[in-house]
C-alpha atoms as a printed R data frame, in Angstrom:
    type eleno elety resid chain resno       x      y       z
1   ATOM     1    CA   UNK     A     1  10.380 21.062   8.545
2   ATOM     2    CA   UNK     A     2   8.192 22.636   6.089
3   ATOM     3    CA   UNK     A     3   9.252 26.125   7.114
4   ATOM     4    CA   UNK     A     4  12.442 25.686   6.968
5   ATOM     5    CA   UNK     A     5  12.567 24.512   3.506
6   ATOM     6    CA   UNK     A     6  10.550 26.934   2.558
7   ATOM     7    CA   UNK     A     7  12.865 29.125   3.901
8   ATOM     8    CA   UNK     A     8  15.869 27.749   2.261
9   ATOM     9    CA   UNK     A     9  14.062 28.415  -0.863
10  ATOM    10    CA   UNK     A    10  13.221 31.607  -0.482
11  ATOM    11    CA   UNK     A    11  17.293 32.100  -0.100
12  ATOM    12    CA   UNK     A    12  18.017 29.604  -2.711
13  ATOM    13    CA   UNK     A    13  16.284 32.006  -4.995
14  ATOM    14    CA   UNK     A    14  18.022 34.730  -4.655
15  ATOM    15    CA   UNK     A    15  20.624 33.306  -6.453
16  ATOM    16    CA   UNK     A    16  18.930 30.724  -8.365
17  ATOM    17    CA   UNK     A    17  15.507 32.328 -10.025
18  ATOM    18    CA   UNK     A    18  12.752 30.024  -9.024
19  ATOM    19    CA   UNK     A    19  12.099 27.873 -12.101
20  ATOM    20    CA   UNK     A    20   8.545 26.416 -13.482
21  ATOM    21    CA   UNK     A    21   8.606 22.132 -13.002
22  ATOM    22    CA   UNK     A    22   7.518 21.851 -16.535
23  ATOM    23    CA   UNK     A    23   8.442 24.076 -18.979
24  ATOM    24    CA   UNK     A    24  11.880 25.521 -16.984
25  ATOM    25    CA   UNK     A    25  10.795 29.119 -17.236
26  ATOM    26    CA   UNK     A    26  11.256 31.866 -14.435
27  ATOM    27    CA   UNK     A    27   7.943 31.553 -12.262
28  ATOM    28    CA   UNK     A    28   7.135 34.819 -11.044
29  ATOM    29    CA   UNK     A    29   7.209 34.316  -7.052
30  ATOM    30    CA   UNK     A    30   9.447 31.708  -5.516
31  ATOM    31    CA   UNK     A    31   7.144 29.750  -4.309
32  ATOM    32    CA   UNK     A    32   5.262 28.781  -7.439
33  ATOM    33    CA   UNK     A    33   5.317 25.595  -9.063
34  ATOM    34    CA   UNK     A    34   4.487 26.896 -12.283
35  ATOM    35    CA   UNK     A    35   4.622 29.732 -14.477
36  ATOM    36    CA   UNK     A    36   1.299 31.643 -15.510
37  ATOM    37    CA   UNK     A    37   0.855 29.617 -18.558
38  ATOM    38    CA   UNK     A    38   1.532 26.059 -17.657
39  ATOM    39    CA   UNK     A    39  -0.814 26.885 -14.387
40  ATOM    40    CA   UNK     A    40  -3.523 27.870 -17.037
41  ATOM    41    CA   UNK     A    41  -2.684 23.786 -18.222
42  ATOM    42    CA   UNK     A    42  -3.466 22.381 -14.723
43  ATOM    43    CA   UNK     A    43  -7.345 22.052 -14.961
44  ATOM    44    CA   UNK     A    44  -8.411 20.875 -11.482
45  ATOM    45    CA   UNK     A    45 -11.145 17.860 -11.322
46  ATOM    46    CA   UNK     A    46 -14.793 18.950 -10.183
47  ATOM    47    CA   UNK     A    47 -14.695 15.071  -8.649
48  ATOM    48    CA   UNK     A    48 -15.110 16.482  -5.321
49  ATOM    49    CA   UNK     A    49 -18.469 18.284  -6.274
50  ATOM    50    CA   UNK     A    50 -19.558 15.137  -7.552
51  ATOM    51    CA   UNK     A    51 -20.827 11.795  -5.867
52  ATOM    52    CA   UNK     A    52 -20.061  9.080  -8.158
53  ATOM    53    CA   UNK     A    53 -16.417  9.787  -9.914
54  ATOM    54    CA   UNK     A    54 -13.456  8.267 -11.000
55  ATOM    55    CA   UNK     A    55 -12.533  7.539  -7.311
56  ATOM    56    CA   UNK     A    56 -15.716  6.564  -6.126
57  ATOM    57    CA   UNK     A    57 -16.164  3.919  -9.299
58  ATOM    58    CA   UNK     A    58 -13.120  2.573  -9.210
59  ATOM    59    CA   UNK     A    59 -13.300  1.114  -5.741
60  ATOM    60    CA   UNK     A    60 -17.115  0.543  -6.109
61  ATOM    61    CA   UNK     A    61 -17.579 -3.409  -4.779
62  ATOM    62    CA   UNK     A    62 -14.105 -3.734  -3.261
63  ATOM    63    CA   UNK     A    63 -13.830 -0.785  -0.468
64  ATOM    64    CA   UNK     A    64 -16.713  0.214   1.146
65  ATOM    65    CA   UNK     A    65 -16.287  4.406   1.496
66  ATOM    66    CA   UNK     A    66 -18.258  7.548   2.381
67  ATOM    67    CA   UNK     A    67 -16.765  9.966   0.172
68  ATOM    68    CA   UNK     A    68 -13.679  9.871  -2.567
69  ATOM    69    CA   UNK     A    69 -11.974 12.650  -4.998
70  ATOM    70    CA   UNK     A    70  -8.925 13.350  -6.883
71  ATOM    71    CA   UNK     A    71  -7.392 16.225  -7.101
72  ATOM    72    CA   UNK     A    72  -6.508 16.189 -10.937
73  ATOM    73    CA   UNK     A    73  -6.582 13.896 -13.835
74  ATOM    74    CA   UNK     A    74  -3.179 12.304 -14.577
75  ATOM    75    CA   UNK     A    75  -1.927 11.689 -18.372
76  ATOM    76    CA   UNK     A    76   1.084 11.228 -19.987
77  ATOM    77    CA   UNK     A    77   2.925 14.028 -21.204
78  ATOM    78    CA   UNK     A    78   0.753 16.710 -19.013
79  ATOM    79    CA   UNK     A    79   1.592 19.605 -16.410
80  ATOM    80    CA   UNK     A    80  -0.255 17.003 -14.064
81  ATOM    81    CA   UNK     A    81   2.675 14.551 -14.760
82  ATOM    82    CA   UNK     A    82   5.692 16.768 -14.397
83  ATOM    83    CA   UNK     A    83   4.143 17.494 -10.683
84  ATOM    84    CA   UNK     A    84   3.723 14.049  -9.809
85  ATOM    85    CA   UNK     A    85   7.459 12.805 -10.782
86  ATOM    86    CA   UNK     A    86   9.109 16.512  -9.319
87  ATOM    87    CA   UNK     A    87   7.240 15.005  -6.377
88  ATOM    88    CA   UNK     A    88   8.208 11.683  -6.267
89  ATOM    89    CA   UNK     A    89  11.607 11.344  -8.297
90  ATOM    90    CA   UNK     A    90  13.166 14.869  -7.552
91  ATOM    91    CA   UNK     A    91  13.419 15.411  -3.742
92  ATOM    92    CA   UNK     A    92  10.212 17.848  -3.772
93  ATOM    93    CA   UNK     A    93   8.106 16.976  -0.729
94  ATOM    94    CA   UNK     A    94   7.020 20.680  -1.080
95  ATOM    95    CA   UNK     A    95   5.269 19.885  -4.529
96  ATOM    96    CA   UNK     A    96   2.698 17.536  -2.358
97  ATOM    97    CA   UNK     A    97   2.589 19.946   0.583
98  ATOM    98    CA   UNK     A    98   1.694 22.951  -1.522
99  ATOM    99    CA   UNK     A    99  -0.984 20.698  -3.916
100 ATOM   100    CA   UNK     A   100  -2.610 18.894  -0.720
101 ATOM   101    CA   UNK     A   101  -3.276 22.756   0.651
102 ATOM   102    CA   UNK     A   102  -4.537 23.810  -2.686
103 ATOM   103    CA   UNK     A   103  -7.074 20.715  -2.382
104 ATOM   104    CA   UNK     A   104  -7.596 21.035   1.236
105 ATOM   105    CA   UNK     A   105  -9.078 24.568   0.257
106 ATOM   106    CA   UNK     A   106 -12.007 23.408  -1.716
107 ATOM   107    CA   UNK     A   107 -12.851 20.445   0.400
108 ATOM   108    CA   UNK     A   108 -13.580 22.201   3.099
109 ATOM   109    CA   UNK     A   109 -16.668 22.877   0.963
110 ATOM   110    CA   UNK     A   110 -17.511 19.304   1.248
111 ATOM   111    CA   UNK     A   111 -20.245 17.963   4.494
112 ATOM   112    CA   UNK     A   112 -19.177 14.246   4.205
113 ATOM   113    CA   UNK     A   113 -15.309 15.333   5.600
114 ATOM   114    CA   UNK     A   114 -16.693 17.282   8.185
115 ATOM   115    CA   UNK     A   115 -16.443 14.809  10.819
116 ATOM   116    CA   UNK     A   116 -12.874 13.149   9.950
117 ATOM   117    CA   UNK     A   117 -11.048 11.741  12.225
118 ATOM   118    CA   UNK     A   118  -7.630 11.879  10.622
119 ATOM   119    CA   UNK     A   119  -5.829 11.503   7.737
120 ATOM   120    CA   UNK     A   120  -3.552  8.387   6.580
121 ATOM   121    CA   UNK     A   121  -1.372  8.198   3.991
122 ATOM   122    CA   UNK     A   122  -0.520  5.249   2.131
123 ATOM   123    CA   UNK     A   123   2.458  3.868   3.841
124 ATOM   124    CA   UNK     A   124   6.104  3.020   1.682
125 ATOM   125    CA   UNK     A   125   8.491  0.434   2.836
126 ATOM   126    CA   UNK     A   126  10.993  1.313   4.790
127 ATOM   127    CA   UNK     A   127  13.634  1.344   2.419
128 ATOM   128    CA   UNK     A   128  11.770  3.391  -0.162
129 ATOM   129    CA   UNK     A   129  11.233  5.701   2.095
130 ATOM   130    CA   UNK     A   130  15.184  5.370   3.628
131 ATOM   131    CA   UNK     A   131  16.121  6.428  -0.405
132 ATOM   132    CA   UNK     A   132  13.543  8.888  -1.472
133 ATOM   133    CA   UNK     A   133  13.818 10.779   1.936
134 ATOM   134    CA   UNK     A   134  10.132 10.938   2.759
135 ATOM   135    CA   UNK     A   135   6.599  9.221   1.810
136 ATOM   136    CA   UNK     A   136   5.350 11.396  -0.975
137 ATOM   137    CA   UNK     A   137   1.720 10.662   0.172
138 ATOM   138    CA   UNK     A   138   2.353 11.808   3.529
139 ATOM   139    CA   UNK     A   139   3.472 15.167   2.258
140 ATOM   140    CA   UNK     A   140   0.160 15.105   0.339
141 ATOM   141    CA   UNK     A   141  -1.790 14.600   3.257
142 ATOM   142    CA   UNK     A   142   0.247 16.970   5.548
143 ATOM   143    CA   UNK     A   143  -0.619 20.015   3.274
144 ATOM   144    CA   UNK     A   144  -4.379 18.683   3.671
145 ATOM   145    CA   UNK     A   145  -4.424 18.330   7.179
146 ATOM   146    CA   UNK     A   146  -3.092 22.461   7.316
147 ATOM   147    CA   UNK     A   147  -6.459 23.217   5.803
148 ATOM   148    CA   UNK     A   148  -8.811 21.404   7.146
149 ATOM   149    CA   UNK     A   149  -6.786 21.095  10.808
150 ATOM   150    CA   UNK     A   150  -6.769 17.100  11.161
151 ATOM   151    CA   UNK     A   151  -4.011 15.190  12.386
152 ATOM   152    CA   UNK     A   152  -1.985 13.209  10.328
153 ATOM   153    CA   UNK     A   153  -1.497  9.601  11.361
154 ATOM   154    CA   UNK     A   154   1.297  8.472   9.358
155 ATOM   155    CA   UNK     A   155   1.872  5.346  11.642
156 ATOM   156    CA   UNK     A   156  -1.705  3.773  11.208
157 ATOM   157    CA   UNK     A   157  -1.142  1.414   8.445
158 ATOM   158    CA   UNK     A   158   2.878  0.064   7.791
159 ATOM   159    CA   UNK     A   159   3.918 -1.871   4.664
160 ATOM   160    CA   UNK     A   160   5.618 -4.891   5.232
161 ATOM   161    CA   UNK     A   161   7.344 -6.031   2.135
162 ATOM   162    CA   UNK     A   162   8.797 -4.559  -0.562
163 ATOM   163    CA   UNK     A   163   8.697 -5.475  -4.564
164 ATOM   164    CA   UNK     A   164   9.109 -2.573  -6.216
165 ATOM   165    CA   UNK     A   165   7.433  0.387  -8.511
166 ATOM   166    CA   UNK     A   166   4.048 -0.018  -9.469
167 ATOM   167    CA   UNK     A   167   4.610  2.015 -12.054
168 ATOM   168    CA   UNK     A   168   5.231 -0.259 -15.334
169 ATOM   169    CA   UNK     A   169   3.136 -2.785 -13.527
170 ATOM   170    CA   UNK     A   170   0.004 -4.143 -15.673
171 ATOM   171    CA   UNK     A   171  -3.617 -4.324 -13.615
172 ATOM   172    CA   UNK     A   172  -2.955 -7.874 -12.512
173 ATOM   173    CA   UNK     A   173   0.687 -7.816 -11.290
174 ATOM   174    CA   UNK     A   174  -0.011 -4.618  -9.617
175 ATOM   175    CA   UNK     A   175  -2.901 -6.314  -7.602
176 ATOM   176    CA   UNK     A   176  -0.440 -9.309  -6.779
177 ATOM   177    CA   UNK     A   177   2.452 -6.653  -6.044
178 ATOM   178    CA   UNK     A   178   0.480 -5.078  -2.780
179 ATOM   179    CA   UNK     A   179  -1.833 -7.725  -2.276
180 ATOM   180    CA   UNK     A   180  -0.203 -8.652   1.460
181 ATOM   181    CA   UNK     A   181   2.232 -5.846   1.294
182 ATOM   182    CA   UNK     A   182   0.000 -3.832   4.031
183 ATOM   183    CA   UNK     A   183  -0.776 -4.235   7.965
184 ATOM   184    CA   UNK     A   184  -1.938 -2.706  10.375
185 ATOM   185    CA   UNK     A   185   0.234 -0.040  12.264
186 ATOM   186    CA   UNK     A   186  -0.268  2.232  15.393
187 ATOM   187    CA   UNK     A   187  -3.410  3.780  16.862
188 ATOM   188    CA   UNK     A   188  -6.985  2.730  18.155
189 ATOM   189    CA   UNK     A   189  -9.554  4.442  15.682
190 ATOM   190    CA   UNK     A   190 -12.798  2.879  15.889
191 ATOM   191    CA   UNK     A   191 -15.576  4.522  15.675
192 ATOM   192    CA   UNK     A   192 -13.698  7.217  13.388
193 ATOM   193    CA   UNK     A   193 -13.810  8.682  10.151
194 ATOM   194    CA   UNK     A   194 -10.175  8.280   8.321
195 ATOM   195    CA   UNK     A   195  -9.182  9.706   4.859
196 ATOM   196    CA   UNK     A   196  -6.486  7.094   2.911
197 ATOM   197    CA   UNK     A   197  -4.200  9.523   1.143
198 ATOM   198    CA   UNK     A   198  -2.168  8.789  -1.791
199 ATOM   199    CA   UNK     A   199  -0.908 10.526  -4.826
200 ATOM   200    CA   UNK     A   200  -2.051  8.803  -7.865
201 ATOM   201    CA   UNK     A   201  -4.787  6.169  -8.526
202 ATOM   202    CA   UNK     A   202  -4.911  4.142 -11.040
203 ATOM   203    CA   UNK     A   203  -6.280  0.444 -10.584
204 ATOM   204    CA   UNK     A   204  -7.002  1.487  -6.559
205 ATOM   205    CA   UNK     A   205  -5.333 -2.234  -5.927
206 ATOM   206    CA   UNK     A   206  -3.553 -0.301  -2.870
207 ATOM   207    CA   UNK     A   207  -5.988  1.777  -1.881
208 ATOM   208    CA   UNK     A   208  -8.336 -1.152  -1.709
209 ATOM   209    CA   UNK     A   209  -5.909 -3.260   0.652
210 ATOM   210    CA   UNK     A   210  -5.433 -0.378   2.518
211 ATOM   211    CA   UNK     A   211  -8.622  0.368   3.690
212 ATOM   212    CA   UNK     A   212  -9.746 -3.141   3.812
213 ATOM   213    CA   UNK     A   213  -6.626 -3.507   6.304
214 ATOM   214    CA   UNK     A   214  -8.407 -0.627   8.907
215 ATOM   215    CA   UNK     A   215 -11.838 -1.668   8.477
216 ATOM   216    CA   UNK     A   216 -10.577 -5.030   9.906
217 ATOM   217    CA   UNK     A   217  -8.575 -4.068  12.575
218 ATOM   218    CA   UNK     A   218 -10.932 -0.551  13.771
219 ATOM   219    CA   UNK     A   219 -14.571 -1.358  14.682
220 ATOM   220    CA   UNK     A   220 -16.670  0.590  13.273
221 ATOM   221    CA   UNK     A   221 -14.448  2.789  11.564
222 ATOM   222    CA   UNK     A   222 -15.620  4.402   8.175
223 ATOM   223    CA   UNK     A   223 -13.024  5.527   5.317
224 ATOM   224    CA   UNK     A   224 -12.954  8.271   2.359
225 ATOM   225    CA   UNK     A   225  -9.985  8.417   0.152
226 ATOM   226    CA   UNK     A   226  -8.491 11.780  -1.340
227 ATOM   227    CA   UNK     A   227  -5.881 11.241  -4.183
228 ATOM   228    CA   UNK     A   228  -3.699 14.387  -5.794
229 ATOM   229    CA   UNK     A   229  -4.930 12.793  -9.146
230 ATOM   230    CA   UNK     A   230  -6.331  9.754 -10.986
231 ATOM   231    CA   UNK     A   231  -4.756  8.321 -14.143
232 ATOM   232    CA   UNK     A   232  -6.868  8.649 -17.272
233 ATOM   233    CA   UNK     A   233  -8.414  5.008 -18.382
């Protein structure tokens, strides 16, 4: 699937010059997401070099995890933002397969992933994902799992209901909005080491519920959790 979109791309381009997602200028190559400048705007995190981080704290006293790192830092108005809603709101599964490779490359760096079991992206509701086309998170973690060659289980958790973006949600009615909204899906994995997957964090309400939902159900599995990028407090 990947290949061949790339490959429609590629032809797309020949006729339609490859623009950057955030300024709307002709990238050089037609599979860049940016031109040279905006690139240059795109600071990557050093969370993954770094113990205790945004991730880490955030879910500190509500998931129990052995290692956690984002990508980027979200804000309004960014390069980092323009990525994220190309990715979710414009049809471009390609934007999270390209940045989860990108990612995947430096964590292979990192000791604590080295015995992963698998990767599992945060699961959408059926009818999200009937709309959209895809999960956004699991084209995250597919790009990841290229890199550092783990499987993708993208039927290991399921969610069950269905209330809408989190997006304009405050910290409380985004903890009510999942809280519930996640069970368990396919697969035995305990004993393992899985990776939750999602694109942004920004209260880690789902990512919380998440994990708490395999740690029930999988003995003795342990969980990390890799994010594209972590909204500024």
């Amino acid at each position: 699937m990947a290949a061949a979109e790339q490959w429609l791309r590629g032809l797309t381009s020949l006729f339609f010059p490859n623009v950057c997602l955030n300024c709307q200028v002709a990238t050089a190559r037609s599979t860049d997401l940016l031109c040279v400048s905006c690139e240059a705007r795109l600071p990557p995190s050093e969370s993954w070099q770094q113990p205790e981080n945004d991730v880490t704290d955030r879910l500190a006293g509500r998931l129990p995890i052995v290692y956690g790192a984002g990508a980027y830092t979200f804000r309004e108005g960014t390069v980092c933002q323009q990525l994220i809603h190309a990715l979710k709101y414009h049809h471009r599964p390609d934007v999270g397969r390209q940045l989860g490779r990108r990612f995947g490359e430096v964590l292979r760096q990192v000791p604590a992933l080295g015995d992963v079991t698998g990767l599992v992206p945060v699961p959408i509701h059926r009818r999200r994902r009937h709309a959209r086309g895809y999960n956004q998170a699991e084209a995250i973690a597919e790009g990841l799992g290229e890199v550092l060659a783990k499987p993708v289980y993208a039927a290991a958790l399921r969610r069950r209901s269905f209330r809408g973006s989190q997006t304009k949600r405050g910290k409380l009615e985004r903890l009510e909005n999942v809280q519930d909204s996640f069970a368990v899906g396919r697969g035995d994995f305990r004993d393992g080491h899985l990776v939750l997957v999602d694109d942004v964090l920004t209260t880690g309400a789902t990512l919380d519920f998440c994990g708490n939902v395999l740690l029930e159900h999988h003995p003795g599995v342990r969980i990390s959790v890799l994010v594209l990028a972590v909204a500024e407090r």
